[in-house]
VEXMAR-431893 format. One line per field, with one value per residue (C-alpha): residue number from 1; x, y negated, z; residue in three letters. Coordinates in nm, 3 decimals. Layout:
BEGIN
n: c(NUM	...)
u: c(X	...)
v: c(Y	...)
w: c(Z	...)
res: c(ALA	...)
% end
This chain:
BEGIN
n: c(1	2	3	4	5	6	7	8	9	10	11	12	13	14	15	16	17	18	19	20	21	22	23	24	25	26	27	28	29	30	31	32	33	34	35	36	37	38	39	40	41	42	43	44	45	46	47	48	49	50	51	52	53	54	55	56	57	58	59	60	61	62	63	64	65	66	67	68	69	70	71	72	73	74	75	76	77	78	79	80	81	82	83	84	85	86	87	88	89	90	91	92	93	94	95	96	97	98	99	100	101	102	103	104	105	106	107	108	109	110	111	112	113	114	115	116	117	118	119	120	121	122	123	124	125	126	127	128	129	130	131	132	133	134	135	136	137	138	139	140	141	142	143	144	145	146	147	148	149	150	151	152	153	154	155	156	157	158	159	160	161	162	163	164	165	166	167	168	169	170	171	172	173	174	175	176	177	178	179	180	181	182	183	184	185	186	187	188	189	190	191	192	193	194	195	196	197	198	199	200	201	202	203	204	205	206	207	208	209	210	211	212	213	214	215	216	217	218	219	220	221	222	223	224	225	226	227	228	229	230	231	232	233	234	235	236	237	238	239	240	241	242	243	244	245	246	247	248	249	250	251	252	253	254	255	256	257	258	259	260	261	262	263	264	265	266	267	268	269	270	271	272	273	274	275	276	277	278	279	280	281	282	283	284	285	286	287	288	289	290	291	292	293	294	295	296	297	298	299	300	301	302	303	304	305	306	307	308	309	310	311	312	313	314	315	316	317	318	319	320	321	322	323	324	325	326	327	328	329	330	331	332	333	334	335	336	337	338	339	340	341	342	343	344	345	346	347	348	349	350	351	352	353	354	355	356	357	358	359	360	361	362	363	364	365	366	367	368	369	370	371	372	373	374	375	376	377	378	379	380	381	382	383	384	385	386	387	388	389	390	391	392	393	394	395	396	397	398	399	400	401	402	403	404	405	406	407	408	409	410)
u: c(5.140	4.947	5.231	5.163	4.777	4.820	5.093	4.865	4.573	4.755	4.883	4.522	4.388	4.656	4.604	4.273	4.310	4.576	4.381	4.129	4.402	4.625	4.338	4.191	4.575	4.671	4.915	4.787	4.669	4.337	4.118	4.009	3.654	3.658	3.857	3.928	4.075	4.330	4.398	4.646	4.884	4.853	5.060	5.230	5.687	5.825	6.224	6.309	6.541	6.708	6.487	6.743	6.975	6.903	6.533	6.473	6.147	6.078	5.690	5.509	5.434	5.141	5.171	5.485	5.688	5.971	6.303	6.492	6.834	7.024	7.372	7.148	6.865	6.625	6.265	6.020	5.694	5.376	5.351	5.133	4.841	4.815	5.105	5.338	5.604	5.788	5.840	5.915	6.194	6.334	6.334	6.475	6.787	6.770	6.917	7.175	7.053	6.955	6.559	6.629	6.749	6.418	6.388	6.095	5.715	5.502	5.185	5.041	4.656	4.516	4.369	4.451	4.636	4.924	4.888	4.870	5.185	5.299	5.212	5.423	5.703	5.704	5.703	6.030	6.197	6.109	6.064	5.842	5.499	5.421	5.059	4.835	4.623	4.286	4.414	4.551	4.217	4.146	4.500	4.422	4.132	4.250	4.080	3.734	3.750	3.640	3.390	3.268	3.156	3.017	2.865	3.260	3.353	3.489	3.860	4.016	4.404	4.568	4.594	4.901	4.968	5.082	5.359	5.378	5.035	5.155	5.011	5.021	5.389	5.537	5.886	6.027	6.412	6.624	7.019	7.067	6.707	6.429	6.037	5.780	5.445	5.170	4.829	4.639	4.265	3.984	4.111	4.089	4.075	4.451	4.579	4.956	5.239	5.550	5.820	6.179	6.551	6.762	7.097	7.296	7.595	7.614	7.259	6.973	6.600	6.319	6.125	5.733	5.593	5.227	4.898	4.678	4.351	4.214	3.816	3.743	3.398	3.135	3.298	3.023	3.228	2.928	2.909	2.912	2.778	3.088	3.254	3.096	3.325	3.476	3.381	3.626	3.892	3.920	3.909	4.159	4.408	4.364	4.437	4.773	4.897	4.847	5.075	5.316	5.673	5.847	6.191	6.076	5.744	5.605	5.286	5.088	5.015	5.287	5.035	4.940	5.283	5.342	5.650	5.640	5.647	6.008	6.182	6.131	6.355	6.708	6.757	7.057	7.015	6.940	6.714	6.655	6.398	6.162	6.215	5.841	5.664	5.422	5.305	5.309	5.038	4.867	4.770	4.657	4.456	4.302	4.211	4.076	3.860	3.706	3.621	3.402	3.217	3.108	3.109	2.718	2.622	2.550	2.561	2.286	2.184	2.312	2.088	2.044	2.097	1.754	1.835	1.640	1.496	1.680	1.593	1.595	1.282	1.099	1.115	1.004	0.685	0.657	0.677	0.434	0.157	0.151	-0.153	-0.177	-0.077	0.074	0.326	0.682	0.910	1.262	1.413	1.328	1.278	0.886	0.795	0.581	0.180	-0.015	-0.281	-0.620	-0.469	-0.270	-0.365	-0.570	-0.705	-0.978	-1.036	-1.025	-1.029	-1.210	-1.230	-1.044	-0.870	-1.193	-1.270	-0.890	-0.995	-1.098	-0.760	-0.550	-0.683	-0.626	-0.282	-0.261	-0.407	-0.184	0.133	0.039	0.050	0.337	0.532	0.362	0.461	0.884	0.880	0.996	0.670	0.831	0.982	0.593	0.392	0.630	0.587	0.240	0.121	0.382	0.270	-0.114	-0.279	-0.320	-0.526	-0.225	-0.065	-0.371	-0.287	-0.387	-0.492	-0.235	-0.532	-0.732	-1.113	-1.082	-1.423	-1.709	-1.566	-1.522	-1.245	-0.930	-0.865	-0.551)
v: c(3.204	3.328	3.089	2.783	2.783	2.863	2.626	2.319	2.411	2.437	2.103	1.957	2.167	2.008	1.666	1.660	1.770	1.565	1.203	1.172	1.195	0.949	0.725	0.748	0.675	0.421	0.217	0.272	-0.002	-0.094	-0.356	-0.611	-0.653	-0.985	-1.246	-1.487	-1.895	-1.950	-2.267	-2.497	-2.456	-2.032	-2.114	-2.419	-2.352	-2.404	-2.316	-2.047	-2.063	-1.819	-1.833	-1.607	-1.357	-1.124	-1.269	-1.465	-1.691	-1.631	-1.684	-1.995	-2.274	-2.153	-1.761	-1.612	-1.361	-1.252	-1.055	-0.850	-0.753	-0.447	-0.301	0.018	-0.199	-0.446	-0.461	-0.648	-0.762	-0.911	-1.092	-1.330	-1.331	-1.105	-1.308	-1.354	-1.127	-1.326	-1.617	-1.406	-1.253	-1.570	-1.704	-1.370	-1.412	-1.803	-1.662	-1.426	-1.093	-0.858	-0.790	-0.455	-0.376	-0.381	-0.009	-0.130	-0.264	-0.345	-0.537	-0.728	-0.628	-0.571	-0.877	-1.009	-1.311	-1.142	-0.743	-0.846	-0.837	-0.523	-0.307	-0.469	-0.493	-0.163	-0.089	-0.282	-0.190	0.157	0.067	0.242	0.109	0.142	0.059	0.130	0.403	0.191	-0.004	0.225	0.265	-0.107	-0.140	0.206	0.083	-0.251	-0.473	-0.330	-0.137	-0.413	-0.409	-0.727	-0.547	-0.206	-0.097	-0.243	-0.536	-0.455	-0.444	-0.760	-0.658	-0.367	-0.087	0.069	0.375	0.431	0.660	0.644	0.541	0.369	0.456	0.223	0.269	0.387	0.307	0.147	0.195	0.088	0.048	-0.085	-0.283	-0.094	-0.260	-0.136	-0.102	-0.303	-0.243	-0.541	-0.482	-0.726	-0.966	-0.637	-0.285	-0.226	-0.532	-0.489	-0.697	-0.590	-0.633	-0.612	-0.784	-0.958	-1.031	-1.351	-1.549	-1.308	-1.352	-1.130	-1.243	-1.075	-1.173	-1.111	-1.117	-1.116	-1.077	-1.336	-1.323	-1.527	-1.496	-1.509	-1.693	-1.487	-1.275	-1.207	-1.096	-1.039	-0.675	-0.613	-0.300	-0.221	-0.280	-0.190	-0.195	-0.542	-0.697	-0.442	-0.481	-0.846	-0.824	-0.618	-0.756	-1.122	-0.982	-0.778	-1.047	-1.289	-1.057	-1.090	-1.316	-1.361	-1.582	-1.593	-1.575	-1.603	-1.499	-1.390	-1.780	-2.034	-2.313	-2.031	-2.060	-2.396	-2.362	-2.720	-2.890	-2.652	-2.628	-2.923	-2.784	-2.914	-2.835	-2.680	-2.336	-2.356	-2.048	-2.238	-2.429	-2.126	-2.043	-2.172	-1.965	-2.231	-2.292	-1.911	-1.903	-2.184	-1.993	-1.734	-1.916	-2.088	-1.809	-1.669	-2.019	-1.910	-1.605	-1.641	-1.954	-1.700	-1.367	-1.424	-1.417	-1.090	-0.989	-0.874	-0.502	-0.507	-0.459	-0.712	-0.601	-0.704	-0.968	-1.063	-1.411	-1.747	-1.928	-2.265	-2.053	-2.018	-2.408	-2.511	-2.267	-2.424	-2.746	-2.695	-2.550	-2.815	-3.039	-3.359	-3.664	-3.439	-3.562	-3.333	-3.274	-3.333	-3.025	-2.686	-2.601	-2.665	-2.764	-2.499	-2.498	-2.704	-2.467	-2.587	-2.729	-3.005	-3.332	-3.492	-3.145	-2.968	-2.893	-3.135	-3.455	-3.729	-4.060	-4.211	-3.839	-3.729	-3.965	-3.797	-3.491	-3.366	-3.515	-3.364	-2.996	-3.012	-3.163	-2.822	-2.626	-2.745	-2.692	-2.384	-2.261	-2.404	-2.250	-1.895	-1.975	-2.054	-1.798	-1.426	-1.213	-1.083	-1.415	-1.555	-1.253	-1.302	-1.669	-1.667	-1.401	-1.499	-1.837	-1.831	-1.907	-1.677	-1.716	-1.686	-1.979	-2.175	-2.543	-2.595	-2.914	-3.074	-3.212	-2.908	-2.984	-2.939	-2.642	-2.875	-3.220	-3.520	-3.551	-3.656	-4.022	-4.043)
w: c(2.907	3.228	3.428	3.234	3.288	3.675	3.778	3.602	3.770	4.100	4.076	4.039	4.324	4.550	4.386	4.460	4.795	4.842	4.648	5.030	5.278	5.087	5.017	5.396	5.576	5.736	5.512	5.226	4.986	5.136	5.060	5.247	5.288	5.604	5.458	5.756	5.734	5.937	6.171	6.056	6.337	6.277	5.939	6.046	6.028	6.329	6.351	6.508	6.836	7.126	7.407	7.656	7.581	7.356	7.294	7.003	6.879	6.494	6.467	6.335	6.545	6.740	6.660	6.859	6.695	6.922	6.828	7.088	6.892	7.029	6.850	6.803	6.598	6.711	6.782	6.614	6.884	6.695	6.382	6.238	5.973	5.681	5.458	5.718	5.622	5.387	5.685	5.962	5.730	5.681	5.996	6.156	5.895	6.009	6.360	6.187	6.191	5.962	5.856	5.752	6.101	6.276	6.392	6.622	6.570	6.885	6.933	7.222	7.097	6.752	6.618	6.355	6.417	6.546	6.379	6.008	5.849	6.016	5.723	5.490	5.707	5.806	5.429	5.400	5.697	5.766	6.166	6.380	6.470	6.829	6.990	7.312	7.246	7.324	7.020	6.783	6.666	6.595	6.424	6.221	6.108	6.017	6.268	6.171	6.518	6.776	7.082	6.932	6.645	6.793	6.380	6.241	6.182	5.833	5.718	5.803	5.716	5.597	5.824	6.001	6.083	6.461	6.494	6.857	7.139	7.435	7.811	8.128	8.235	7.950	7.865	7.500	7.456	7.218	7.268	7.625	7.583	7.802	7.783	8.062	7.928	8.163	8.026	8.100	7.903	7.860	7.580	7.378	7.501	7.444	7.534	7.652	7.814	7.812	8.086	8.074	8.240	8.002	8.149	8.001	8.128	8.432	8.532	8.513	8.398	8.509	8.158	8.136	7.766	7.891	7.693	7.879	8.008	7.736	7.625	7.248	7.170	7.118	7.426	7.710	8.036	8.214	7.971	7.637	7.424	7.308	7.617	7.904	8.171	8.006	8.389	8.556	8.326	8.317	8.715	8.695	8.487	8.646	8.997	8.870	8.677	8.961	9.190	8.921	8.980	8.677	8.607	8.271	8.087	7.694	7.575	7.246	7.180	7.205	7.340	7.607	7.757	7.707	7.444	7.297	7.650	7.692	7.396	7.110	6.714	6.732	7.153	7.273	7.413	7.748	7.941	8.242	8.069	8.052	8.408	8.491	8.803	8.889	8.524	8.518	8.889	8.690	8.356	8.528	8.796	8.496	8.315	8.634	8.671	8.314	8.406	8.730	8.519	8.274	8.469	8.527	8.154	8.013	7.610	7.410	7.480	7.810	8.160	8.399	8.773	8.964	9.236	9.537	9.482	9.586	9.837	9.647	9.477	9.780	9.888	9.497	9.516	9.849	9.710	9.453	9.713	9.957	9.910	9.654	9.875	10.189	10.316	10.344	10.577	10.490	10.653	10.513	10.860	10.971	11.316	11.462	11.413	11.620	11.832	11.950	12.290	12.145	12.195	11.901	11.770	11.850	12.250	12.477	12.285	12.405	12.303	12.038	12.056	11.894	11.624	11.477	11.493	11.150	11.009	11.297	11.180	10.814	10.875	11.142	10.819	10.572	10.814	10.881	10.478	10.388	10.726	10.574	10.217	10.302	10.564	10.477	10.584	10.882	11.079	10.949	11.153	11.393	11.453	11.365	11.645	11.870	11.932	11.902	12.223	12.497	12.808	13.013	12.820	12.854	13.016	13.365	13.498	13.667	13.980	14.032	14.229	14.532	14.634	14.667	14.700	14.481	14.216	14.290	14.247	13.973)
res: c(UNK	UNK	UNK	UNK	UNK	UNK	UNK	UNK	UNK	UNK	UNK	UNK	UNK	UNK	UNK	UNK	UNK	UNK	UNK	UNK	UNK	UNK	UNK	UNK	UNK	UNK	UNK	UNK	UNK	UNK	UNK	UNK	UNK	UNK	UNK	UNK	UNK	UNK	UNK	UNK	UNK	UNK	UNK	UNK	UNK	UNK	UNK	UNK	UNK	UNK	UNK	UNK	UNK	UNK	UNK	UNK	UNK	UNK	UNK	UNK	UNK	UNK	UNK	UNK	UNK	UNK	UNK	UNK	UNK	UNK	UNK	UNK	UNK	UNK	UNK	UNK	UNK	UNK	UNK	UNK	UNK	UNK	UNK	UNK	UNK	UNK	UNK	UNK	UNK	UNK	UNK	UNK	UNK	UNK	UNK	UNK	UNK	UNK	UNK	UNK	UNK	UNK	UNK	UNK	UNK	UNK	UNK	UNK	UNK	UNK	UNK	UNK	UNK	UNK	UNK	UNK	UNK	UNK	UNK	UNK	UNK	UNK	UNK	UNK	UNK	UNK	UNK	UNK	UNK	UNK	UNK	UNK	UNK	UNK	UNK	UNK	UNK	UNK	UNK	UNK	UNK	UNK	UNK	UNK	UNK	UNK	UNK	UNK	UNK	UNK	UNK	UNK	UNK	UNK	UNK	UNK	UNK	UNK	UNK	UNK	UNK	UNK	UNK	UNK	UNK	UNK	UNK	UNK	UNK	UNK	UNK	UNK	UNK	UNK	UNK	UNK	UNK	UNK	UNK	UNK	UNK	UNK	UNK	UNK	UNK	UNK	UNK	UNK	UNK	UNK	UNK	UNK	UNK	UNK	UNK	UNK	UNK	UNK	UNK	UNK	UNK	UNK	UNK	UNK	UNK	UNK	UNK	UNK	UNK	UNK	UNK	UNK	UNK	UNK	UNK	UNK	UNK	UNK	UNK	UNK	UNK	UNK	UNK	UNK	UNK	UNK	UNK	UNK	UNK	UNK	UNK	UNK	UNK	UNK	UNK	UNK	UNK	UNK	UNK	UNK	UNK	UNK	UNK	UNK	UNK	UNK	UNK	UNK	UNK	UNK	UNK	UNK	UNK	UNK	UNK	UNK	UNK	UNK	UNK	UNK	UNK	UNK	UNK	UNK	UNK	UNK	UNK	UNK	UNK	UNK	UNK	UNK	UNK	UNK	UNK	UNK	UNK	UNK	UNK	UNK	UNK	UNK	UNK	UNK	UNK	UNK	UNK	UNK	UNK	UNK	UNK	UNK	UNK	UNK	UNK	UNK	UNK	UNK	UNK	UNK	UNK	UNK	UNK	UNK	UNK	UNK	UNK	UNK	UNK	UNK	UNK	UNK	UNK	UNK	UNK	UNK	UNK	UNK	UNK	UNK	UNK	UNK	UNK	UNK	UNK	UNK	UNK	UNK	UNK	UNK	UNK	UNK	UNK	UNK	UNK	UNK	UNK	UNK	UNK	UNK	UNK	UNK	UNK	UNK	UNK	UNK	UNK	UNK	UNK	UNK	UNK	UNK	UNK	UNK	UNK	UNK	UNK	UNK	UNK	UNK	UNK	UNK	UNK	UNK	UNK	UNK	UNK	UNK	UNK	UNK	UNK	UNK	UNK	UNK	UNK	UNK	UNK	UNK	UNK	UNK	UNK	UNK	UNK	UNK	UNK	UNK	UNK	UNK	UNK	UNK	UNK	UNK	UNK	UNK	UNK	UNK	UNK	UNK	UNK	UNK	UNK	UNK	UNK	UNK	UNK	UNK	UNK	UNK	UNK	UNK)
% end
């Protein structure tokens, strides 16, 4: 009697120890709480074709889904949104091989466009989910981890757990297939490319799948909160991928890599068609373009760093000073002040000479402000006690008197 009490009040001990784990794991039915449209071409079929080798497309038109088939199991890298499952399935039996086979899940980064089927296909085929560790976290969490979204961004699909967190230079095998890891951060903080050789017909391709330097709206380069050293990392990544040479290159996107320009449904198989390594030099230089255009903006939150004023400032305040009517100079560079020896001023004008000088002074006035408002303070001491008039600099008549005689005739 004592037995049948315990053993029933075990079992809802455990149970309810049990109920906040299962409900908290990754995997798990979750709901989702950031319901997001898709664009037309993120859902649009495309059929699915052998890009080299081993390496297969199966993704939609714009959302690349690759398949790299071993005899030991294949691997599965990206997906596309939330209720892509069912069409990746049916596009990887489209190039003969088996769904269930997929032993294998990677991710170029953790958005959503290209993370959110993975929890129901690693429900139906039992693979392995591997991820960065900078975005384990965001595809844990189901995309509600983001630096754009420093409080959460909310649950936007349903989370996965990560079975294994990749590092810079880690190795993926499976079978006689071996992916580097390249951890190329700024599009997201865990944003990976992957680098392998494929050999086919004798040959061997060095094949990139890189996660581009691409900036999401609402992205601030310049810093972000939730990203602070987001400047760094995109700096980074643009200068490694730019040493890069690969035969062969693909990307997260298929517009990013210019798929539809290579390879139109219905063309014979042919690698050499993806062997690109000046459109490769020219994505890269043109996501590097994008980022110095926007590298001076910085995001909410984030300090400015104080710099020294521009000169164009200077020559507008100057601008603004100089008298109603004045006339200006068209170099930024001002002739030097006129001093009280010049001709037309104020000593030694005679004549006609005289009758100019009131206006000759305020012009000398006037010159003399706006050489001390564009100068720096230093060059404008400088120039200003420098050149004042000195008794040793006075002029000297050219016909001295001669002691006690009658001017010289001229």
């Amino acid at each position: 009697m004592r037995l049948n009490v315990i053993l029933p009040a075990a079992a809802l001990v455990l149970a309810a120890i049990a109920a906040p784990a299962l409900a908290q794991s990754p995997g798990a039915a979750t709901a989702i709480t950031v319901h997001l449209k898709p664009r037309p071409h993120y859902v649009r079929p495309f059929e699915p074709f052998r890009i080299v080798g081993n390496v297969y497309y199966v993704g939609t038109y714009d959302l690349a889904v690759y398949l790299i088939t071993t005899p030991q199991g294949h691997m599965l890298i990206n997906t596309g949104i939330n209720d892509s499952a069912p069409v990746i399935k049916e596009n990887v039996e489209k190039v003969s091989f088996e769904f269930s086979a997929i032993k294998l899940l990677l991710a170029t980064h953790g958005h959503w466009d290209h993370v959110g089927a993975f929890s129901e296909i690693k429900r139906m085929t039992g693979a392995k989910m591997l991820m960065h560790e900078d975005d384990a976290g965001m595809l844990e969490s189901g995309g509600s981890e983001d630096y754009r979204y420093p409080q959460g961004r909310g649950v936007v699909y349903e989370p996965v757990k990560v079975d294994r967190r990749l590092r810079e230079g880690d190795t993926v095998r499976l079978g006689d297939m071996e992916l580097t890891v390249l951890h190329h951060p700024g599009h997201t903080l865990g944003s990976t490319s992957f680098s392998f050789t494929v050999r086919d017909a004798g040959r061997d391709y060095n094949v990139l799948l890189a996660n581009m330097a691409s900036i999401n709206p609402g992205v601030t380069v310049g810093g972000m909160p939730g990203f602070t050293d987001i400047t760094a990392a995109y700096t980074s990544t643009l200068a490694r991928q730019k040493q890069m040479r690969p035969d062969i290159w693909l990307a997260s996107h298929a517009a990013q890599f210019n798929m539809h320009a290579k390879h139109k449904p219905g063309d014979p198989y042919d690698p050499s068609r993806f062997i690109d390594p000046d459109g490769y030099s020219a994505k890269v230089a043109h996501y590097g373009k994008l980022f110095r255009e926007r590298a001076h903006a910085r995001g909410p939150g984030v300090p400015s760093v104080r710099r020294p004023p521009h000169r164009a400032l200077e020559v507008r305040t100057a601008i603004r000073a100089w008298p109603r009517g004045g006339r200006r100079s068209p170099s930024l560079r001002e002739p030097r002040p006129r001093n009280e020896h010049s001709a037309g001023t104020l000593q030694g004008a005679t004549g006609s000479d005289a009758a100019r000088t009131p206006s000759g002074a305020k012009r000398q006035r006037h010159r003399h402000r706006r050489a001390q408002i564009i100068t720096p303070r230093r060059a404008r001491s400088k120039r200003v006690h420098d050149r004042s008039p000195s008794p040793s600099r006075a002029p000297r008549d050219r016909h001295p008197r001669r002691p006690g005689g009658p001017p010289p005739t001229r």
